[in-house]
C-alpha positions as CSV (number, residue, x, y, z in Angstrom):
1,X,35.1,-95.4,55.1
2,X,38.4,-95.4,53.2
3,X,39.0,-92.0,51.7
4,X,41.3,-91.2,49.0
5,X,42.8,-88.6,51.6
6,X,43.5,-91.7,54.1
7,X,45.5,-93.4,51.0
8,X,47.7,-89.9,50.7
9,X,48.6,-89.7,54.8
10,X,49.6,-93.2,54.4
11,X,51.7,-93.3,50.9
12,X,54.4,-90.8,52.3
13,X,55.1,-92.7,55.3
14,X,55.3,-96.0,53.4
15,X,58.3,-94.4,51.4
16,X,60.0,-92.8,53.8
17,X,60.0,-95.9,55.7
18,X,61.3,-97.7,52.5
19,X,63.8,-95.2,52.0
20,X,65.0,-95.1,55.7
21,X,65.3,-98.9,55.4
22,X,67.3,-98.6,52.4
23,X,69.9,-95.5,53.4
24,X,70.0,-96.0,57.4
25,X,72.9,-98.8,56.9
26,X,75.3,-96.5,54.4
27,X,74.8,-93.5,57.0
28,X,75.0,-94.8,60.1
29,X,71.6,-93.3,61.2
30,X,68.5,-95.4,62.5
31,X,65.0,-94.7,62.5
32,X,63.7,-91.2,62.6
33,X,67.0,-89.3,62.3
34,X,67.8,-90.7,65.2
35,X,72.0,-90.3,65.3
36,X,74.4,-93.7,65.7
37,X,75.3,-93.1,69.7
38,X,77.5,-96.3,69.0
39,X,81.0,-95.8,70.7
40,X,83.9,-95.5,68.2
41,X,85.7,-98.6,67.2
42,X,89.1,-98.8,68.2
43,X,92.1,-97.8,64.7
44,X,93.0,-101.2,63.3
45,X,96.2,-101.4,61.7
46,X,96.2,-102.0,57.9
47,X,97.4,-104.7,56.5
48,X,100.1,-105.0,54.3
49,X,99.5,-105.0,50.6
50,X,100.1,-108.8,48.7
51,X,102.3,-108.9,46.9
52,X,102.5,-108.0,43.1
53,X,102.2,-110.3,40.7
54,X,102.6,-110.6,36.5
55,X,101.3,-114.0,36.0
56,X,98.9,-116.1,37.4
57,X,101.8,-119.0,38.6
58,X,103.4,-116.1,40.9
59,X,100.6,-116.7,43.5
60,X,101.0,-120.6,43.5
61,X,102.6,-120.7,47.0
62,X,99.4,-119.0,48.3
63,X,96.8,-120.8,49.3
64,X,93.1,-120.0,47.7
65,X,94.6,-116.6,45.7
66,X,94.4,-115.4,42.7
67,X,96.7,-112.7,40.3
68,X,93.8,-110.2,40.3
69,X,93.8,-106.0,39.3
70,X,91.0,-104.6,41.5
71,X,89.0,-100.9,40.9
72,X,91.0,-99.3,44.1
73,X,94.5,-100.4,42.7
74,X,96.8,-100.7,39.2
75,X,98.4,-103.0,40.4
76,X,97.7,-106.8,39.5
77,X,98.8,-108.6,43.2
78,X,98.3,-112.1,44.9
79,X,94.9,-111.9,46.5
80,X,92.0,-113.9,48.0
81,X,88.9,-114.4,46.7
82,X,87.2,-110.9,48.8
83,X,90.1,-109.2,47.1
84,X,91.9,-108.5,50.5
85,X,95.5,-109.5,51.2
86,X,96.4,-113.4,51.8
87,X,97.2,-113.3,56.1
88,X,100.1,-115.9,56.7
89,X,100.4,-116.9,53.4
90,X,96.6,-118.0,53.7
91,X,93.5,-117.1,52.4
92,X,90.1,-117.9,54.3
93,X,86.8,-116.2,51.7
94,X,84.3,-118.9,50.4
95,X,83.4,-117.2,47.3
96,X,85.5,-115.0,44.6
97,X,84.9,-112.0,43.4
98,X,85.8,-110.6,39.2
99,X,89.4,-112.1,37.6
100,X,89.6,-115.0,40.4
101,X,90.5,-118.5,39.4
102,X,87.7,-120.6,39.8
103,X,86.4,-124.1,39.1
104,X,83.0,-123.3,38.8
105,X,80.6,-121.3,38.9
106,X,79.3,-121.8,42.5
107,X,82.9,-120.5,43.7
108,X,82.2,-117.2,42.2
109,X,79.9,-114.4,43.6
110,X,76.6,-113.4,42.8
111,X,76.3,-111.8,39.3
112,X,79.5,-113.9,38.3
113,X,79.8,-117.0,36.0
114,X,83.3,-119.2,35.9
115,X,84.2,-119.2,32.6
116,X,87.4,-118.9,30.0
117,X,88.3,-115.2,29.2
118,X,88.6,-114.2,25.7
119,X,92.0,-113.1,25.4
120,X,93.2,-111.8,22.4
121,X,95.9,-108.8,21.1
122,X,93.7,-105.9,22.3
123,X,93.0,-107.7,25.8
124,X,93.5,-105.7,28.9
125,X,97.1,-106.7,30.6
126,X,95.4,-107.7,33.9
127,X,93.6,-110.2,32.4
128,X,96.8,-111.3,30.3
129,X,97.9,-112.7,33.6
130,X,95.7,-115.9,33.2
131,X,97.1,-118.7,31.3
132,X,94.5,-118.9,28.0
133,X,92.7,-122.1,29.1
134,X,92.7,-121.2,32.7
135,X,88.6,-120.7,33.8
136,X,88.4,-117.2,36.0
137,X,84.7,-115.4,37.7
138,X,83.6,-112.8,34.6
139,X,80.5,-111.0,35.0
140,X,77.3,-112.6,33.8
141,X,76.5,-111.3,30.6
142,X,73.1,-113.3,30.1
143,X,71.2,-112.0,33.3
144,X,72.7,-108.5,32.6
145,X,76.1,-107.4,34.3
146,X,78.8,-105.8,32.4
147,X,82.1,-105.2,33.5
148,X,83.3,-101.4,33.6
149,X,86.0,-100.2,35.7
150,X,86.9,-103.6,37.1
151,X,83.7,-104.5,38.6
152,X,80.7,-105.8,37.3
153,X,77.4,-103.1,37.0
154,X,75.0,-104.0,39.9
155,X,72.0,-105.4,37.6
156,X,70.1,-105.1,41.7
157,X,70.0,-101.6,41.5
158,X,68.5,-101.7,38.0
159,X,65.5,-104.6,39.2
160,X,64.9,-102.1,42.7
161,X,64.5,-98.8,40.6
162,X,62.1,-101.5,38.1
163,X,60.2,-102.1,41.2
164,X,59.6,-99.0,42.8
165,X,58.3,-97.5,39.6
166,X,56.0,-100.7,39.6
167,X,54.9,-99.9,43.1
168,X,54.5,-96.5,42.4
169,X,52.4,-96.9,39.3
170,X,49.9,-99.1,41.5
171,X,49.3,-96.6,44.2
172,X,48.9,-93.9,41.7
173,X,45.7,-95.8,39.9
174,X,44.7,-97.1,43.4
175,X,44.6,-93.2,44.5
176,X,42.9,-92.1,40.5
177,X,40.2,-94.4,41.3
């Protein structure tokens, strides 16, 4: 017979199986507390920053990049579409992330749209790069990303936190009952 003590063993371990699912990735632990006994990767060398750019044209000569101003730097430079530095003048991403150049919107990541900036006098400088008919990935507006900080919000976290409460709410009128 199912008792409404059962349901409370049970609810506990469903979330902190959901929430070990969730964090286990960012933290490098795995089930149970269990430490990552992983042996450490070997130190990469960085690669040099692209190069700096002021208009959009500057970045011609590279293949598949893009005048872009990330979060994690001032400076507008010569990217590729993931935002990391062109290697051998090439770039190799399938899909572009905020203030790339873009055809459409299938070349732009999730939560981004191809479109035509609005640029006008009180326009941001980075963006000012772009010539004023030249199509770039902005964030989606109509299924709920904003751009703040150079990046778009992540609408995802918004729909998880929506769906949890949802879950929630369910288990707490299973349990009243």
């Amino acid at each position: 017979m199912w008792h409404k003590r059962h349901a409370l063993a049970i609810v506990p371990v469903i979330i902190v199986g959901w929430l070990n699912i969730q964090c286990t990735e960012g933290f490098g632990i795995s089930s149970f507390g269990k430490a990552n006994t992983d042996p450490p990767k070997p130190a990469t060398t960085s690669a040099a920053p692209a190069r700096p750019c002021s208009r959009q044209a500057e970045c011609a000569g590279i293949s598949s990049s893009s005048c872009v101003r990330t979060h994690y730097d001032p400076i507008t430079r010569c990217l590729c579409g993931d935002n990391q530095p062109p290697v051998n003048g090439q770039c190799d991403s399938q899909t572009k992330a905020l203030y790339h150049v873009c055809a459409n919107s299938d070349e732009c990541n999730d939560g981004l749209i191809c479109g035509t900036p609005n640029i006008t006098g009180t326009t941001p400088l980075h963006l000012r790069v772009h010539p004023p008919s030249e199509k770039i990935c902005l964030c989606d507006a109509d299924s709920g990303f904003t751009e703040k900080e150079h990046a778009c919000n992540d609408a995802d976290i918004l729909k998880t936190s929506l769906i949890a409460i949802f879950v929630v709410s369910c288990i707490r009128k299973i349990l009243a009952n």
